[in-house]
ZAMARGU-4260 file (C-alpha; in steps of 0.2 Angstrom, whole numbers, plus 5000, padded with zeros to 4 digits):
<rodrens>
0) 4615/5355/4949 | 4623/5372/4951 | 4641/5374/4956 | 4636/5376/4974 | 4628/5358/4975
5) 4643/5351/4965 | 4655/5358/4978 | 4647/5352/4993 | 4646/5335/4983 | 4664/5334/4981
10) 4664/5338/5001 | 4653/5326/5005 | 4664/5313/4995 | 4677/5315/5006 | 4670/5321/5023
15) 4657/5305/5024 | 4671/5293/5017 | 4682/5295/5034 | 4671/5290/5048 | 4670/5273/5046
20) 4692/5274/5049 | 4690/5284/5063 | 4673/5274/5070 | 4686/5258/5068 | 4699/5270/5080
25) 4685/5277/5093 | 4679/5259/5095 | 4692/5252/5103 | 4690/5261/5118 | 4672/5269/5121
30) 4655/5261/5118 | 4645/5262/5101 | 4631/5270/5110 | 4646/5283/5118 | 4651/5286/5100
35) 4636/5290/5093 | 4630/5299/5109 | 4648/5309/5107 | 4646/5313/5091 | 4627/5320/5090
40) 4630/5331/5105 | 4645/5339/5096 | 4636/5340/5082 | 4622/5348/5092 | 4634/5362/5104
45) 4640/5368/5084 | 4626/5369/5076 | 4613/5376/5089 | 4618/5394/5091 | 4622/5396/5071
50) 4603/5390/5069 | 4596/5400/5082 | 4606/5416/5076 | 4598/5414/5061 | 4582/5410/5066
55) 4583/5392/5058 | 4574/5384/5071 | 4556/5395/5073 | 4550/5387/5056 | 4553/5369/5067
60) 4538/5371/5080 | 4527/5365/5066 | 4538/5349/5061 | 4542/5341/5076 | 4536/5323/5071
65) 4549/5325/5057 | 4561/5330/5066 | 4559/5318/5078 | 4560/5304/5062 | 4574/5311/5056
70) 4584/5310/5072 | 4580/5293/5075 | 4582/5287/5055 | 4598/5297/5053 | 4609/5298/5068
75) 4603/5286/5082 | 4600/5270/5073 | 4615/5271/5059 | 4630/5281/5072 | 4623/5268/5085
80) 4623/5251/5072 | 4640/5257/5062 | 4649/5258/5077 | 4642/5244/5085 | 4647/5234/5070
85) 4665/5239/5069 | 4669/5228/5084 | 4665/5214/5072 | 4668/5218/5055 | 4682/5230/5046
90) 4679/5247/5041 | 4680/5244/5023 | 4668/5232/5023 | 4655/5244/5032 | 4657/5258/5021
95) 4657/5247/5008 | 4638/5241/5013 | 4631/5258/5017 | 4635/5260/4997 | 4618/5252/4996
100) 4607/5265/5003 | 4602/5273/4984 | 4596/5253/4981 | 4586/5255/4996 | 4579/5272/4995
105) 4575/5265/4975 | 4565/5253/4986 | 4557/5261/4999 | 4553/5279/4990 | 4534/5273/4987
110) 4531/5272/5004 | 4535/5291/5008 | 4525/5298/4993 | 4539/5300/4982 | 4540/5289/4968
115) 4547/5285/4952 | 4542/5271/4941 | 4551/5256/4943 | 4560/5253/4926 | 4568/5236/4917
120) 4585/5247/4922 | 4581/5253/4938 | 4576/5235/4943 | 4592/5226/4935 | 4602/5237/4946
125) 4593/5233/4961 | 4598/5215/4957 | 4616/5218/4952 | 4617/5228/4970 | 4611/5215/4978
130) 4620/5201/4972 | 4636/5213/4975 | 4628/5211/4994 | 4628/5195/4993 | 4645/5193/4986
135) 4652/5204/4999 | 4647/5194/5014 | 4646/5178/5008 | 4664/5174/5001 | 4675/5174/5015
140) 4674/5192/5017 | 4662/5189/5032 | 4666/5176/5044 | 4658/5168/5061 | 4643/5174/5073
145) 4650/5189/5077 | 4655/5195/5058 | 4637/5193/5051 | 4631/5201/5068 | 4642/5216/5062
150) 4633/5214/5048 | 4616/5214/5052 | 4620/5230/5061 | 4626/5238/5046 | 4611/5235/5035
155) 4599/5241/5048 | 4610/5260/5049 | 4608/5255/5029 | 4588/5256/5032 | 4589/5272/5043
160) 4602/5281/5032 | 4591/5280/5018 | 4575/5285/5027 | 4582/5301/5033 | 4582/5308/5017
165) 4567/5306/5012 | 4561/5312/5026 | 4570/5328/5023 | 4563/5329/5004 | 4545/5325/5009
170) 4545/5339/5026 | 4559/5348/5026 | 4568/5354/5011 | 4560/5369/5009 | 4569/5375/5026
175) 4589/5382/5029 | 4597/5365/5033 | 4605/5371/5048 | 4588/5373/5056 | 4582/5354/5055
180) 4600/5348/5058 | 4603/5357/5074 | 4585/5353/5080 | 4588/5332/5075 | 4604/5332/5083
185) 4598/5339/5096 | 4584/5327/5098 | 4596/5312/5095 | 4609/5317/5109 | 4593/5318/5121
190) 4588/5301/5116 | 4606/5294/5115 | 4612/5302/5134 | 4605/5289/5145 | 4615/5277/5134
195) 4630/5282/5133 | 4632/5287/5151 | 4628/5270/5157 | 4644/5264/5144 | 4657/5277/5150
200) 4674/5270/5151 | 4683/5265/5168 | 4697/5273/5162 | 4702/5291/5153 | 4703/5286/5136
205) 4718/5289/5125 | 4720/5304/5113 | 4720/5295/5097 | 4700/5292/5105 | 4696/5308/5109
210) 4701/5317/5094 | 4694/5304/5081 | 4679/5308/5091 | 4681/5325/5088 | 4684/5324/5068
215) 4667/5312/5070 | 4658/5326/5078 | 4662/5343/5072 | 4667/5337/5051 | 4659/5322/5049
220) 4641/5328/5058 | 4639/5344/5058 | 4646/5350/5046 | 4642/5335/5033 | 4625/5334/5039
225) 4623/5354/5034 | 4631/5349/5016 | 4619/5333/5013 | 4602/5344/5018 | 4606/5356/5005
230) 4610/5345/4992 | 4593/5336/4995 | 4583/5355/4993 | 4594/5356/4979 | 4596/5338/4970
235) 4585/5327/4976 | 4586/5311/4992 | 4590/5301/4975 | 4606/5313/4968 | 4611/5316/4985
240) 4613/5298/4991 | 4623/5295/4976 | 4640/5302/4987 | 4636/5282/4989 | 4647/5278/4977
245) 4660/5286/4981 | 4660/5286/4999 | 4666/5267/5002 | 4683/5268/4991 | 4689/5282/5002
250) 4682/5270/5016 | 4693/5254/5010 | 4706/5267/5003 | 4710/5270/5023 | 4706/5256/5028
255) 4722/5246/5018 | 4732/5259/5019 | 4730/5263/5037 | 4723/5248/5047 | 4730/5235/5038
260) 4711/5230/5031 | 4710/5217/5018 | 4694/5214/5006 | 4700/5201/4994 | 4692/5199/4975
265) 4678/5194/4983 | 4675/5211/4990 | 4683/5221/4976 | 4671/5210/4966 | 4657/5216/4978
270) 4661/5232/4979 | 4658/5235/4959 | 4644/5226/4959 | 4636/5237/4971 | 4641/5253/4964
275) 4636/5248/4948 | 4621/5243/4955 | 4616/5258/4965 | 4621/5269/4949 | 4606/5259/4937
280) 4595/5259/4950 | 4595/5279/4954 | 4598/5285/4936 | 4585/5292/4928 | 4575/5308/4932
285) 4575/5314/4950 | 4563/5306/4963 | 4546/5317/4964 | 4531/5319/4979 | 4514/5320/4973
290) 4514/5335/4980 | 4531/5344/4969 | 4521/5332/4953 | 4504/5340/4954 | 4512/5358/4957
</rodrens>
């Protein structure tokens, strides 16, 4: 990767390892669906006039089915399921899951034309990240109803997490990444409205609320959403969802630190497994469409 790339993944490390702490803060007081609803149409004021000044958003009229399936894949299912799991489960323990979305785009790759043969390595890791699932919920850390509820939420903005990108690598990484991620968020806050104004608050929220909504929006949308399309164009889904690995220790790093969050060795224990796991299964050359591999 050129320099570029490595910057925005160093950003990327950081900027998509604090929205589970400030989900975990936001919660408290506004709706999962007022969250995500929030945060999309942030996202969307930003990023709307940079893409039309540019004239990011012409190249679009074609694309509308995938930008219609990256909305739903990327921001309203997973911004809808995180903060909807939250109310159950810890914030480290969230992030911590989403660590398993380069398993699952090693998994569902085939099913988007891109594809990569599934080696003796690739198919350990799989294992080992799923075992370090299973280790994760299923020793203490993840207790009751409610918990594996939180749980289930989590895995399904998993699934749409890694969905997104290839979407974006099979139709759109040939474009300026503003266009497709102003149009999406777009898209999504339409869908997302009716939601969250049928779960506004009776009361004004607090300003601890407000402004982890604004650090949700503006940094942890808009302007991680700009960063992760152009890794894809330049890296790869596969290479770009590898900010994975780093993503949940900055999550369980705020999460002890500030909320008081306790994972236990059975979560440490988790956690490497997982990481490991999602490194052997997306190691290896980068993930290819027919389309790049016959060109």
């Amino acid at each position: 990767m050129s320099w570029r790339a490595w910057l925005a993944f160093t950003a990327l490390c950081c900027i998509w390892g604090i929205p589970y702490f400030f989900v975990k803060l936001a919660v408290r007081e506004l709706s999962p669906f007022l969250i995500a609803g929030g945060r999309v149409t942030l996202g969307a004021l930003l990023l709307l006039p940079i893409a039309a000044q540019r004239g990011a958003l012409h190249p679009l009229r074609h694309r509308k089915a995938a930008v219609l399936g990256f909305a739903v894949a990327e921001f309203v299912v997973p911004f809808s399921a995180i903060a909807a799991a939250e109310r159950w489960i810890s914030s480290s323990v969230t992030g911590i899951l989403i660590a398993a979305v380069p398993m699952t785009i090693a998994l569902i790759a085939r099913f988007f034309d891109v594809r990569e043969p599934l080696s003796t390595q690739r198919l350990i890791g799989l294992i080992v990240g799923f075992l370090g699932v299973a280790c994760l919920v299923g020793l203490g850390t993840v207790s009751g109803p409610n918990g594996w509820l939180g749980v289930g939420c989590t895995l399904l903005a998993t699934l749409g997490y890694a969905i997104g990108p290839l979407i974006v690598q099979r139709h759109l990484s040939d474009l300026d990444p503003v266009g497709p991620t102003a149009a999406s968020l777009s898209v999504g806050s339409l869908i997302l409205l009716p939601l969250a104004l049928s779960s506004l608050p009776h009361a004004m929220p607090s300003g601890l609320a407000l402004s982890s909504m604004l650090v949700l929006g503006a940094v942890c949308t808009a302007l991680g959403m700009v960063l992760m399309l152009y890794l894809i164009g330049h890296a790869g889904a596969g290479r770009a969802s590898i900010i994975a690995y780093i993503n949940p220790a900055v999550a369980a790093l705020l999460g002890a630190s500030l909320l008081h969050e306790r994972l236990g060795p059975a979560g440490l224990l988790g956690l490497v497994m997982i990481l490991v796991g999602s490194w052997w299964a997306t190691r290896g050359p980068r993930l290819a469409s027919r389309t790049e591999r016959a060109a």
